[in-house]
ZAROVO-968734 format. One line per field, with one value per residue (C-alpha): residue number from 1; residue in one letter; x, y, z. Coordinates in pm, 1 decimal. Example, Ala and Ser with C-alpha at 12.3 -4.5 7.8 and 13.67 -1.06 7.14 Angstrom:
% residues 2
num (1 / 2)
residuo (A / S)
X (1230.0 / 1367.0)
Y (-450.0 / -106.0)
Z (780.0 / 714.0)
//
This chain:
% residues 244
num (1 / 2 / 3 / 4 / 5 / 6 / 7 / 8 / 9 / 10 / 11 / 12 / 13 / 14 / 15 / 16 / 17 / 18 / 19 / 20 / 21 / 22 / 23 / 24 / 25 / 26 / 27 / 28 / 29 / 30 / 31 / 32 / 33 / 34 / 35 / 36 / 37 / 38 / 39 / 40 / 41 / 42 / 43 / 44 / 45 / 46 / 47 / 48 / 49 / 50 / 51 / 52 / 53 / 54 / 55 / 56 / 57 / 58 / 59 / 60 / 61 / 62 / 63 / 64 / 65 / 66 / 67 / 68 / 69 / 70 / 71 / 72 / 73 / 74 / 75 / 76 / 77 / 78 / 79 / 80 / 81 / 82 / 83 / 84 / 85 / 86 / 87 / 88 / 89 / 90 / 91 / 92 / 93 / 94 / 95 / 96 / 97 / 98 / 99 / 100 / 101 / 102 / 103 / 104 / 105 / 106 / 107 / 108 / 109 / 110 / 111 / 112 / 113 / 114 / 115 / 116 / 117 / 118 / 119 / 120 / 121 / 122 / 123 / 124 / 125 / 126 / 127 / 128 / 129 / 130 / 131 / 132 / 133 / 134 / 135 / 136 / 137 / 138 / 139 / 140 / 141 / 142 / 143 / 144 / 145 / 146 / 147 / 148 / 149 / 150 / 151 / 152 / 153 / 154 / 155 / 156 / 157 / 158 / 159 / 160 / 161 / 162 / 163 / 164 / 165 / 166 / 167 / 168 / 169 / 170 / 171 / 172 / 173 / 174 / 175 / 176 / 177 / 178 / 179 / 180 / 181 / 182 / 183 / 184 / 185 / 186 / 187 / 188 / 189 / 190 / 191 / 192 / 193 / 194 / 195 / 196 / 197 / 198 / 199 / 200 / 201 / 202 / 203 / 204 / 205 / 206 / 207 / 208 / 209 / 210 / 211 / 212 / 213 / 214 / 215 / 216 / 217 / 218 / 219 / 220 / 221 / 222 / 223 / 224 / 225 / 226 / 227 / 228 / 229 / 230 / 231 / 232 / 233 / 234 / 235 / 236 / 237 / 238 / 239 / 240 / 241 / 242 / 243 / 244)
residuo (X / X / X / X / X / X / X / X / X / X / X / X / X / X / X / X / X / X / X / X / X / X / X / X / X / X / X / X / X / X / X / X / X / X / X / X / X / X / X / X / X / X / X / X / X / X / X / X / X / X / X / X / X / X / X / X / X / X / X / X / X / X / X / X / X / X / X / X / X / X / X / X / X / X / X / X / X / X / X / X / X / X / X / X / X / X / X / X / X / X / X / X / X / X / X / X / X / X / X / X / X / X / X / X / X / X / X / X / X / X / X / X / X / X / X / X / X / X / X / X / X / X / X / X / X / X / X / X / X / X / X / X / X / X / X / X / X / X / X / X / X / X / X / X / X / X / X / X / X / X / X / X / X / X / X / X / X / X / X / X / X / X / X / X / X / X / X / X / X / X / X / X / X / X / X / X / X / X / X / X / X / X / X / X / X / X / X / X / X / X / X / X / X / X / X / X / X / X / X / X / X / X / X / X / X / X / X / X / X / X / X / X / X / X / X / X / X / X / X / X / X / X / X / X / X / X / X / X / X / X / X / X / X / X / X / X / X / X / X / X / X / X / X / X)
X (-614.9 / -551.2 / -354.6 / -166.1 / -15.5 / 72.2 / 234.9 / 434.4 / 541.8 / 662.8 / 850.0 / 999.8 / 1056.3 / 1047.7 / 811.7 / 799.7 / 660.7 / 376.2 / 295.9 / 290.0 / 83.5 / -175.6 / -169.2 / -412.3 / -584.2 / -694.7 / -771.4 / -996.2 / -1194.1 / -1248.0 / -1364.7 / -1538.8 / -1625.1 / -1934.2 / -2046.5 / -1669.0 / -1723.6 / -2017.9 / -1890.6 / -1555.2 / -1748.9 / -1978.0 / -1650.3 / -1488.5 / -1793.7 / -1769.4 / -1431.0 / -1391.5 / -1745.8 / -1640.6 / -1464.1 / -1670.0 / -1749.7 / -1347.3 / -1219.2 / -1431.9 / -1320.0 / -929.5 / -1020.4 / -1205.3 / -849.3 / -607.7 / -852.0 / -790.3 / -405.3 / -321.1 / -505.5 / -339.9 / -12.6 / -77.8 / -199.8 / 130.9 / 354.1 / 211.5 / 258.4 / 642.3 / 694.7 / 586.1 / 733.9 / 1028.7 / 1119.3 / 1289.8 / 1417.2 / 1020.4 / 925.3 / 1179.2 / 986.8 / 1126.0 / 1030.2 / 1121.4 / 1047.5 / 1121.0 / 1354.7 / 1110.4 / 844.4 / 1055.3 / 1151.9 / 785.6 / 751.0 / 1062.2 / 937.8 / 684.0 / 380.6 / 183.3 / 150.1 / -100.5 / -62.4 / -329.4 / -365.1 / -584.8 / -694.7 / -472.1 / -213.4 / 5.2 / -70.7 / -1.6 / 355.4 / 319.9 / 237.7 / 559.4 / 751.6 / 594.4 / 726.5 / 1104.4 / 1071.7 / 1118.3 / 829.2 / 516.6 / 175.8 / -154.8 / -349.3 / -809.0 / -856.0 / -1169.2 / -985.5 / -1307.2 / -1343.7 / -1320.4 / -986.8 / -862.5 / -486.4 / -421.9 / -291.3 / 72.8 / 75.1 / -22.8 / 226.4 / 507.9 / 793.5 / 722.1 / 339.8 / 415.6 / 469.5 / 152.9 / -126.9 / -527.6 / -736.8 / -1088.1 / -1347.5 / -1610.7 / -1437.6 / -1556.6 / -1688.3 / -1491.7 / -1183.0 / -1150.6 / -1048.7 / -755.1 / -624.8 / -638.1 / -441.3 / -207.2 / -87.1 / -119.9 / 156.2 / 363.9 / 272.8 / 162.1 / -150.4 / -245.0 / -615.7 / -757.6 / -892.4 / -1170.1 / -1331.5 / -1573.7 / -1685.6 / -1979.5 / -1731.7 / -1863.6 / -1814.6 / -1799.5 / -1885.2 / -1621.8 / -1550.7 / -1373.8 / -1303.1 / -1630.8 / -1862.2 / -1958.0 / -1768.1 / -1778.1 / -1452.0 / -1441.7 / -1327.9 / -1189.2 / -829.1 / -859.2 / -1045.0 / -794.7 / -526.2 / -728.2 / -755.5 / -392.5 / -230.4 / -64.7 / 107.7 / -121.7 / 53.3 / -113.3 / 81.4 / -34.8 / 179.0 / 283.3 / 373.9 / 722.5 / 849.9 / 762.2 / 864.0 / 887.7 / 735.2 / 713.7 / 561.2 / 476.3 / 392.8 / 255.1 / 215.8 / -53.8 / -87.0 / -246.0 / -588.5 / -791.5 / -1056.4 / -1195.7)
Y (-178.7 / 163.8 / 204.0 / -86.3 / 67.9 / 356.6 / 144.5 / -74.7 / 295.8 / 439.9 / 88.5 / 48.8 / 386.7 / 669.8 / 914.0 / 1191.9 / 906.9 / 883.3 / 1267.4 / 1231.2 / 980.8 / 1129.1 / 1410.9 / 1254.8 / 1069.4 / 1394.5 / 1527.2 / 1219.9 / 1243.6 / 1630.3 / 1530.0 / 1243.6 / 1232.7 / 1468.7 / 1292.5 / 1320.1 / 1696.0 / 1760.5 / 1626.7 / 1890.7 / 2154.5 / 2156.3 / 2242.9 / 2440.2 / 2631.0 / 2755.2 / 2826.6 / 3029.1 / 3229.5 / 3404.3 / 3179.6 / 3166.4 / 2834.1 / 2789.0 / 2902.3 / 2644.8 / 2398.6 / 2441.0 / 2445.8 / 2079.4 / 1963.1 / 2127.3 / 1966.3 / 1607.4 / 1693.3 / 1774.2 / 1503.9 / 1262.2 / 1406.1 / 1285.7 / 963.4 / 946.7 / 1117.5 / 794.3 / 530.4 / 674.3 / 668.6 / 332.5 / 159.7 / 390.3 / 510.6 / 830.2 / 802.2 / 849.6 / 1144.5 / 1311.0 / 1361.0 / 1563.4 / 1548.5 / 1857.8 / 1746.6 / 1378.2 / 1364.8 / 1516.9 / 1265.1 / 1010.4 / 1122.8 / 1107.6 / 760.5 / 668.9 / 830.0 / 506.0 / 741.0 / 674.7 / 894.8 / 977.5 / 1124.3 / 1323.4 / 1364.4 / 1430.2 / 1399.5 / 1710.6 / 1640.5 / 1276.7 / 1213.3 / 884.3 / 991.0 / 1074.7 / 720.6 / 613.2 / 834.1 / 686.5 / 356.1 / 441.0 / 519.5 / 150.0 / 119.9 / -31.6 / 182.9 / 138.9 / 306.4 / 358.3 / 347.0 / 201.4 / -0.6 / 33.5 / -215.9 / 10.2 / 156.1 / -143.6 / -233.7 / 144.4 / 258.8 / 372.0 / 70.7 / -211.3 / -155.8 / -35.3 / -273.5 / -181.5 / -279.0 / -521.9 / -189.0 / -90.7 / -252.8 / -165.9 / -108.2 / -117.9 / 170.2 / -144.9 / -288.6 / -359.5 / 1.5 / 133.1 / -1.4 / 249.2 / 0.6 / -154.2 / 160.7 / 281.9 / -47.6 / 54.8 / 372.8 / 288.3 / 38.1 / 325.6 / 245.0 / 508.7 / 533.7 / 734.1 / 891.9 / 1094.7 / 1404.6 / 1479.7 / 1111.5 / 1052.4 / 695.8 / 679.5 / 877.9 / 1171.7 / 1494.1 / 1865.3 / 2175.2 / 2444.2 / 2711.6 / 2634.6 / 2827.8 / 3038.9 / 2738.1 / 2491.8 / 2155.1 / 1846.2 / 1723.3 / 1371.6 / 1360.9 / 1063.1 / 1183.4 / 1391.1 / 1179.6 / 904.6 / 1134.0 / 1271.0 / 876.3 / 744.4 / 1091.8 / 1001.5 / 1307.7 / 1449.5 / 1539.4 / 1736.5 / 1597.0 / 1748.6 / 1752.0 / 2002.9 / 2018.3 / 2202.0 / 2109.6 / 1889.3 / 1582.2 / 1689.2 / 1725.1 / 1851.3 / 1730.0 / 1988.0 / 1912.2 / 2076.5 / 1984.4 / 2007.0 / 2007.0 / 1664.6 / 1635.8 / 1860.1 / 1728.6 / 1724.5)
Z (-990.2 / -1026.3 / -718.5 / -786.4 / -1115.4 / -951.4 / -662.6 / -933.6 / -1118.9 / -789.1 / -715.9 / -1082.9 / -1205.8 / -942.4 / -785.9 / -1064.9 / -1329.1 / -1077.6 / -1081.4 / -1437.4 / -1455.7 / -1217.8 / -1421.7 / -1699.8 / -1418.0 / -1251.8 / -1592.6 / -1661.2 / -1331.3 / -1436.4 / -1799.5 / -1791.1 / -1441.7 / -1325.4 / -1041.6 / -888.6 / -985.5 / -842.6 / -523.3 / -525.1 / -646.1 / -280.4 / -121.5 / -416.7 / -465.2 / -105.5 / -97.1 / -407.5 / -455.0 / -700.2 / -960.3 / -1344.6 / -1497.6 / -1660.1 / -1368.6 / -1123.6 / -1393.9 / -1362.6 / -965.7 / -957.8 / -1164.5 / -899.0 / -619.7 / -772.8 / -884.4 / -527.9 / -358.1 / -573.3 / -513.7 / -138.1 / -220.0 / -404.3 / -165.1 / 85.7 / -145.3 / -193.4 / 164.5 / 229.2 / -90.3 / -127.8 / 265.5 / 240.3 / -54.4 / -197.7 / -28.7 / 226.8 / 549.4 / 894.9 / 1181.3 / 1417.4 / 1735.5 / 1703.6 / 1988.7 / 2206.7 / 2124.3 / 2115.3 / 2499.8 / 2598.1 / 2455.5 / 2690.8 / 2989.5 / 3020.1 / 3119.8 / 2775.5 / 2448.7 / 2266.6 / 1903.1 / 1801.9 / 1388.8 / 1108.4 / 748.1 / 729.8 / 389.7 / 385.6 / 725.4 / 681.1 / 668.8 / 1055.9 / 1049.2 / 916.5 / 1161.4 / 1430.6 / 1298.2 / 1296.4 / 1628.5 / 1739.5 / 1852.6 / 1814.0 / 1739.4 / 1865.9 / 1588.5 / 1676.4 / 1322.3 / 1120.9 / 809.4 / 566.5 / 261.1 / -27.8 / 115.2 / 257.9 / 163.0 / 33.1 / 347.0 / 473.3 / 682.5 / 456.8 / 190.5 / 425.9 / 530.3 / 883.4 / 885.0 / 1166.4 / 1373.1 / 1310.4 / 1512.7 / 1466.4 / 1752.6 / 1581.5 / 1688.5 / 1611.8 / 1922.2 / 2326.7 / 2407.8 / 2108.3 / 2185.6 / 2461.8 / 2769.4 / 2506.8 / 2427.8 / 2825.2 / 2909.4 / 2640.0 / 2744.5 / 3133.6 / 3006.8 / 2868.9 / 2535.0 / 2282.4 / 2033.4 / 1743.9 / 1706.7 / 1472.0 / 1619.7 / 1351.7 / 1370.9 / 1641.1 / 1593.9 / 1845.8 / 2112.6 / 2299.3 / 2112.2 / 2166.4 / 1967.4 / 1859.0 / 1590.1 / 1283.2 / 988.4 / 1090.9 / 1193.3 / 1423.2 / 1389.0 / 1611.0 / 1778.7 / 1951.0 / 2264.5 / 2331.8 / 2314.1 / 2590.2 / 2796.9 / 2790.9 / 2882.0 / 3182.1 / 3280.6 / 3222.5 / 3258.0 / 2916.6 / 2720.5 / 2431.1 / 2128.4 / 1824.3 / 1456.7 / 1139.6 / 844.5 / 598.3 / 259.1 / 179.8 / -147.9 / -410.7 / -229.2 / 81.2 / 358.0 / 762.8 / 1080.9 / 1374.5 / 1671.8 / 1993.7 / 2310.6 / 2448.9 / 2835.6 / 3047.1 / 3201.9 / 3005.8 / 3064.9 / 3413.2)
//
């Protein structure tokens, strides 16, 4: 329900009545919400050592504000287009001349800002992407791609699948099609060890597997916040067969 009011604000009035709004929602989880609180704090806490009670406080509200805003900037994109949330992609043309070559592209994101907007990028492209993605019940009909006019663009190859969908998704880009993974989601898929931000994190590797298989092009897409409703997509290339 709540996501629904904020869809039919963003369709009837505009995407600054929906920061508003979110405004008092954020406030309320912050309030009257201490398990959602608790949960921010293990990462706030961690982040920001230093910060007092108050200061913590004003943090957990910020955490929420900001992670509605991207819940928001998605919605806009996918009810509203561009005219929601303006979106650029640098290096479309490149990607777009990989997806022409017919050898196979993979896009590699993550749960990195609205990356759902890479999502809708993909989609003006013309065509269709195979997205490994594990639609989960209490999320289900929330994303980019359900409430976007170009959902039928958007096709889900299911990580629950035949060997976790890796033989569909093989077939795919040995076809010269082009799939979208996330690169901090392992589902089941062999992983490797690395440093980030100071620690060891697991990274599937799937992605680079497939390439090494189908000699499709590997390309990393994380998006970036640069105005108030707006945003920018980088991408880098990364070389093919890395894994052995």
């Amino acid at each position: 329900l709540g996501h629904k009011i904020f869809h039919m604000v963003i369709a009837t009035f505009g995407v600054r009545p929906a920061y508003a709004l979110l405004f008092f929602v954020a406030a309320y989880y912050v309030l009257a919400r201490p398990k959602a609180r608790r949960s921010a704090s293990y990462y706030l806490t961690k982040r920001f050592p230093s910060d007092g009670p108050a200061r913590r406080l004003l943090r957990a509200f910020e955490h929420f504000n900001a992670f509605g805003r991207t819940l928001v900037d998605q919605s806009a994109a996918g009810i509203l287009g561009r005219e929601g949330v303006a979106f650029e992609f640098p290096d479309g043309d490149r990607l777009l001349e990989a997806v022409r070559s017919g050898s196979g592209v993979i896009f590699l994101t993550s749960h990195v800002g609205a990356w759902h907007l890479s999502m809708g990028m993909m989609g003006e492209f013309g065509y269709s992407v195979h997205f490994h993605f594990q639609e989960e019940e209490h999320t289900r009909g929330r994303h980019f791609f359900n409430i976007s006019d170009k959902r039928y663009k958007f096709k889900i190859v299911s990580p629950s699948g035949f060997l976790g969908g890796m033989v569909e998704l093989a077939d795919i880009l040995q076809s010269g099609g082009f799939v979208a993974m996330m690169g901090d989601r392992a589902w089941g898929v062999k992983t490797a060890r690395a440093k980030f931000l100071g620690r060891d994190a697991v990274f599937p590797l799937a992605p680079h597997h497939l390439a090494s298989a189908t000699g499709a092009r590997v390309f990393m897409i994380l998006p970036a916040r640069t105005g108030k409703r707006s945003e920018e997509h980088t991408s880098e290339l990364q070389s093919r067969g890395l894994i052995s």
